[in-house]
N, C-alpha and C positions, 0 to 999 in steps of 0.2 A: 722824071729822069733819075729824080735821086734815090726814089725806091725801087728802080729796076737797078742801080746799080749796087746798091745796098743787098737787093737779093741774090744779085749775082757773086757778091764776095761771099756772102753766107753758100751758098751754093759750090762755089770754089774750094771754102775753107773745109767742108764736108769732106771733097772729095780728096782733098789732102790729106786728110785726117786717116780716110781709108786707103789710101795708097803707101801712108806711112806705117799703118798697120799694117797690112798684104808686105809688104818687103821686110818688116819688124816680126812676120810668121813664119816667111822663108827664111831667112838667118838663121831663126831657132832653131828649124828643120833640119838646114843643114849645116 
């Protein structure tokens, strides 16, 4: 249990990472 949840943060923290870039692209843009 503790490694599924441990992947799932890492997993998480990913996709935050790229949603924070995606909207940190857009701004630039516009």
């Amino acid at each position: 249990m503790m490694f599924v949840s441990k992947r799932l943060s890492v997993i998480f923290g990913e996709f935050k990472t790229v949603v924070i870039g995606y909207f940190t692209i857009v701004d630039y843009m516009t």
